[in-house]
N, C-alpha and C positions, 0 to 999 in steps of 0.2 A: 618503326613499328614497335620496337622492344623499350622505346624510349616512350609512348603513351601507355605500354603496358605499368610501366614502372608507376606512373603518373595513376593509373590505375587503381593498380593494389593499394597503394598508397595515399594517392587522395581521400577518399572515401570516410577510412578508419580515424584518419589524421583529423578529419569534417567534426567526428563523430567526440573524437579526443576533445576535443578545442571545446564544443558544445559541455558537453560533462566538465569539464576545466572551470567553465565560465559557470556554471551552477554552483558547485562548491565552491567556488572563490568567492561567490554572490552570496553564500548561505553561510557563511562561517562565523558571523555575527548574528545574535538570537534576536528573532523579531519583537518589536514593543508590546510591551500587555495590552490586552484589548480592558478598559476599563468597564464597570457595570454600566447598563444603560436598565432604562425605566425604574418605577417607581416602587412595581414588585416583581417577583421572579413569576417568570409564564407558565402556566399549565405546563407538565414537562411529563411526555413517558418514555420510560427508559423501554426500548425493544429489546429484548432479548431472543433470537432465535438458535432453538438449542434443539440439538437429538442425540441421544442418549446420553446427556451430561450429567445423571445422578451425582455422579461423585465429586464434582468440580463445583455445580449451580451453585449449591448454598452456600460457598467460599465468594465468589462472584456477587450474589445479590449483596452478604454482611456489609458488601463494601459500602452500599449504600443505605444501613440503617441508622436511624431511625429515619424511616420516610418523615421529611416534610408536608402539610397540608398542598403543595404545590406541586410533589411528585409522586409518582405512581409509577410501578413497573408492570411489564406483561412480558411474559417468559412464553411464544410458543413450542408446545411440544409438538417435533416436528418429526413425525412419523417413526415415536419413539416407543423400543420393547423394552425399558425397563422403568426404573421409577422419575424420572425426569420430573412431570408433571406432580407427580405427591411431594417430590420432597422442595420444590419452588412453592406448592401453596403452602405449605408448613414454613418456610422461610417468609412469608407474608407478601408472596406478590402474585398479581391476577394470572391467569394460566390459559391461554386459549389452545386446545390440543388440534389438532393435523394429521389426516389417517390418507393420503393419498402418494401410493409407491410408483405411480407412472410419471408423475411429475416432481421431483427429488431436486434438493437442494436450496441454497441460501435463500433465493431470489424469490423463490414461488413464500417461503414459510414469512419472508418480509410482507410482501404480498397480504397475505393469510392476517397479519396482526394486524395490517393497516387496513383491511376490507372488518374486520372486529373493532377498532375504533370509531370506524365509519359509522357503522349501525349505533353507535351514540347518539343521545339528542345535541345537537348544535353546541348547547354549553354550555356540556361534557365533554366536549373532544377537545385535544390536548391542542396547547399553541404551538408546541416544540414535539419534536418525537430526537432521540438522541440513540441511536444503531449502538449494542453493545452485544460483541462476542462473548457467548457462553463464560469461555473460557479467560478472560480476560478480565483485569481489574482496574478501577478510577475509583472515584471518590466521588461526592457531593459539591463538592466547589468546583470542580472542573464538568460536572454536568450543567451546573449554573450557569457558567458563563457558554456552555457549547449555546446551550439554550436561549441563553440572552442575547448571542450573535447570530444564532439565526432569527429570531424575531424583530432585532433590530433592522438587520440587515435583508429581511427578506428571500435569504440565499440559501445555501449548505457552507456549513461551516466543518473544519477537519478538525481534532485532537491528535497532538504527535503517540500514533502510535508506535511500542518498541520492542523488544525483546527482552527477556530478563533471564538469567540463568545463574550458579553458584559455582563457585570457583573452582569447583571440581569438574566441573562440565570440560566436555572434550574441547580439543583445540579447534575442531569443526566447529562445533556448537557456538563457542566465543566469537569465533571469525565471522559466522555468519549473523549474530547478532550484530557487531560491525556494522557490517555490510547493511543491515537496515535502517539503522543509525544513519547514516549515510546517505539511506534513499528515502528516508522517511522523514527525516529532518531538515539534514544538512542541506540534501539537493532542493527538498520541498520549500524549505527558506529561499533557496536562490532562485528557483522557478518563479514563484509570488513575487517575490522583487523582478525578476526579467517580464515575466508574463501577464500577472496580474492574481491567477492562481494557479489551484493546485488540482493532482487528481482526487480523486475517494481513494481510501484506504480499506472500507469492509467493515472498520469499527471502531468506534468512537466520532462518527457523524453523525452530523443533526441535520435537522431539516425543518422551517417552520411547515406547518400543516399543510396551507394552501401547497408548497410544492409537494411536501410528501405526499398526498392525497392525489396529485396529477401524475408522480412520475412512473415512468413504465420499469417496475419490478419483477414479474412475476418471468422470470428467465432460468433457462438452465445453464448460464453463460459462465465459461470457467472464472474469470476476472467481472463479476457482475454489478463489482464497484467503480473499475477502470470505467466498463461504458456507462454508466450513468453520467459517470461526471464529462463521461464523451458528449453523451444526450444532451445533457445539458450547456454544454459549450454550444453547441450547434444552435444551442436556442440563445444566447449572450449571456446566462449562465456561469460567473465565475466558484469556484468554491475556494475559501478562504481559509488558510493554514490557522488556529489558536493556538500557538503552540504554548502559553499558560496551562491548558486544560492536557490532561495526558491520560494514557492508556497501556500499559504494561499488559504482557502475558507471558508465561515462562515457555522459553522454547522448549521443540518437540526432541523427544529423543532422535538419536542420531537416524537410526534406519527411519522413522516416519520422518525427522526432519529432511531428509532426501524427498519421503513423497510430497512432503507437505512442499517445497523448493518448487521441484518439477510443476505440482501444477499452478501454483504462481507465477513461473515466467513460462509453463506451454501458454498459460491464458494468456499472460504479456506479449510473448512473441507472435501468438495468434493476432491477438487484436490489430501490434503494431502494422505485421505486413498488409493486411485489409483497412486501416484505419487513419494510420498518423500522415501518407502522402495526403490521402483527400481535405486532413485537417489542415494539414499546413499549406495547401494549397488554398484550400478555403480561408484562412485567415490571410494570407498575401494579397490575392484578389477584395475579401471584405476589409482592409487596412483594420484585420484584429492582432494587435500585439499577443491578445491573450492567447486566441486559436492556432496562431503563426507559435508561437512558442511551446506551447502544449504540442504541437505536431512534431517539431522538433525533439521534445524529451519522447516521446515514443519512438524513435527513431532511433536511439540510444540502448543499446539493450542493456543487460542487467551488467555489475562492474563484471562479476569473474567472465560473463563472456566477451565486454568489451576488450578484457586487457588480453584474454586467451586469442580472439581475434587479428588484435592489434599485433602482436608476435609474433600469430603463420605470415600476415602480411608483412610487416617488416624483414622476416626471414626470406620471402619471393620476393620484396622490393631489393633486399639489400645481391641477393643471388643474380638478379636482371642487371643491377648497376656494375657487376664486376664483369657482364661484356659488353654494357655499353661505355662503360666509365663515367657515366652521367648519374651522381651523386647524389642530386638535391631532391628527390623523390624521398627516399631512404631517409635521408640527413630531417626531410621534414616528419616525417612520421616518429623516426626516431626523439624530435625534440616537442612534439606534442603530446608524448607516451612519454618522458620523462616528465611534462609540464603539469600529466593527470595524475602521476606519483606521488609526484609533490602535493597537488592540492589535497589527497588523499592522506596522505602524512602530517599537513595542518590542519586535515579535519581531526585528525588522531587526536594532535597534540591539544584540539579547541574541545571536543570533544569525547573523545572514544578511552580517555585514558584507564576511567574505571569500569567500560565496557569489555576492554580489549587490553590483556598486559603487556608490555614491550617486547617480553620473550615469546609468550605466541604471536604479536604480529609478525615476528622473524618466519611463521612457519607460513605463513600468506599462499606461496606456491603452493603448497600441499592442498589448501582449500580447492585451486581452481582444479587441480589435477581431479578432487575428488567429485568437480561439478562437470568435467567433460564425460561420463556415461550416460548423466540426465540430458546432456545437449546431444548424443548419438540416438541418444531414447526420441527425442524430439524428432530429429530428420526419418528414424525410422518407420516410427508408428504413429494413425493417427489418432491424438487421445481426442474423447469429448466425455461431457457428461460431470457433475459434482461428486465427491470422493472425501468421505469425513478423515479428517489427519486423528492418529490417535495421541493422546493426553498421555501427558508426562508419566501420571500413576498409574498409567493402562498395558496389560500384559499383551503380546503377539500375539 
């Protein structure tokens, strides 16, 4: 009995190891540039859904001036009380405003700009539409090409989006920048090569019209980039990593980076538990590589809670094995939790080194210690509902 318990604690996490192991070892070499296709750049608008961004927008839009005759921005103000909308038309891009408080958040204001496209004549509306955070910065040539692969390709295409912060930034702050490195890159490379693709990201996707036009947006759903690109698997649906094309934002001070954290992986951990068995069952049964693997990486929680996990279990496998004297439960967890170090430590070394300095990766424990009250916060209460993080320059 104490001998399938051991088999227990320990299989599962070890499952979970090996999976995360094989994604970074997969991703640790940068995928090929996607080269231009067609003859010119597509109708292109750049979405922007903001509320109360005064202070950030017009740093956000410069990135993309001088508009080209081929692109356009639309900034919705999305049930904003302060100048958000004035100071985007003064920065030169269209503005569709949003006054509705019962229905709040990303999904619905995505929604809102894409039903204002609509209302264009036929050909006026954009080929490409390209999701861009407020708060977040790209360029002009990585909107091109988001743009150009999804019209080529018919699909949603991703831009590696990342974190950015100054070297003064707390050792939290650096470490969790890391860490998305990590899940936004590293792993997202290895997933496309296992899988086929990737999830959404929330910003720096594209989409040509025909899908954006069909997909079901208008949600109050914590992670409402996770299930799109759910939606869309279920329909054969791959979304394809650019990682040429890129998207920086500076992370959040430390107390909103805690909330901002929580509700990225409550939404994560939600969706997983209600989501990734039926996908990965459904892609076993439909022989989809992509779906079967895609179910798999949700299945995987976020690193600090894999490896905080992996460590209560190791500690009860290795506790069980001193009365049964039956080792290899333990021994295996133990060397697939050293095997995800590792890969973790080559991603460092491939890339993380001028995200993360040697001396803070030393302080790595501290991180996870400082992410087990948002995982108590989880078990305890149930969140729902969208929740704006506040910006770097913004007071409590």
């Amino acid at each position: 009995m104490l001998d399938a318990l051991a088999w227990l604690v320990a299989g599962l996490p070890a499952a979970l190891l090996l999976w995360f192991t094989l994604e970074v070892g997969a991703g640790l070499k940068p995928l090929a540039s996607q080269p231009p296709t067609g003859n010119r750049p597509p109708r292109t608008t750049v979405l922007i859904p903001a509320h109360n961004e005064q202070a950030g927008i017009a740093g956000t839009l410069d990135t993309l001036q001088p508009l080209p005759d081929w692109l356009q921005v639309l900034v919705v103000a999305d049930n904003c009380t302060d100048s958000t909308a004035a100071v985007a038309r003064r920065a030169g891009a269209e503005v569709a405003e949003r006054h509705d408080t019962s229905r709040r958040g990303k999904g619905y204001a995505l929604a809102h700009g894409r039903d204002h496209l609509a209302r264009r004549p036929v050909a006026e509306r954009p080929e490409a539409v390209v999701v861009l955070d407020a708060d977040c910065r790209t360029d002009q040539a990585s909107v091109l090409v988001l743009a150009q692969q999804a019209v080529s390709r018919q699909a949603p295409v991703q831009a590696r989006n990342l974190l950015t912060s100054d070297d003064n930034a707390s050792a939290v702050t650096q470490i969790s920048n890391f860490a998305m490195l990590v899940k936004n890159l590293v792993r997202a490379r290895g997933l496309q090569r296992i899988g086929g693709g990737i999830p959404l990201f929330g910003t720096g996707m594209a989409f040509a019209w025909p899908t954006f036009a069909g997909a079901r947006l208008a949600t109050d759903h914590l992670v409402e980039d996770m299930q799109l690109a759910l939606d869309l698997a279920r329909e054969g649906v791959k979304v394809t990593l650019v990682e040429q094309a890129r998207v920086l934002s500076a992370a959040a001070p430390d107390k909103a980076a805690r909330t901002q954290r929580g509700r990225w992986e409550r939404g994560f951990l939600h969706t997983a538990r209600s989501q990734a068995m039926p996908m990965l069952l459904s892609g076993v049964a439909g022989f989809s590589r992509h779906r079967t693997a895609l179910g798999i990486h949700l299945l995987v929680p976020p690193l600090a809670l894999l490896l905080l996990l992996a460590l209560v279990c190791l500690a009860a496998a290795t506790s069980i094995s001193l009365f049964t004297g039956q080792w290899v439960p333990a021994a295996l967890l133990f060397l697939t939790l050293a095997g995800a170090l590792v890969a973790v430590a080559l991603a460092w070394m491939r890339q993380g080194r001028s995200t993360l300095p040697a001396g803070i990766l030393a302080r790595a424990p501290l991180y996870i210690l400082w992410k087990i009250p948002l995982y108590l916060d989880f078990l305890r209460r149930n969140h729902g509902g969208w929740t704006r993080t506040r910006r770097l320059d913004e007071s409590d």
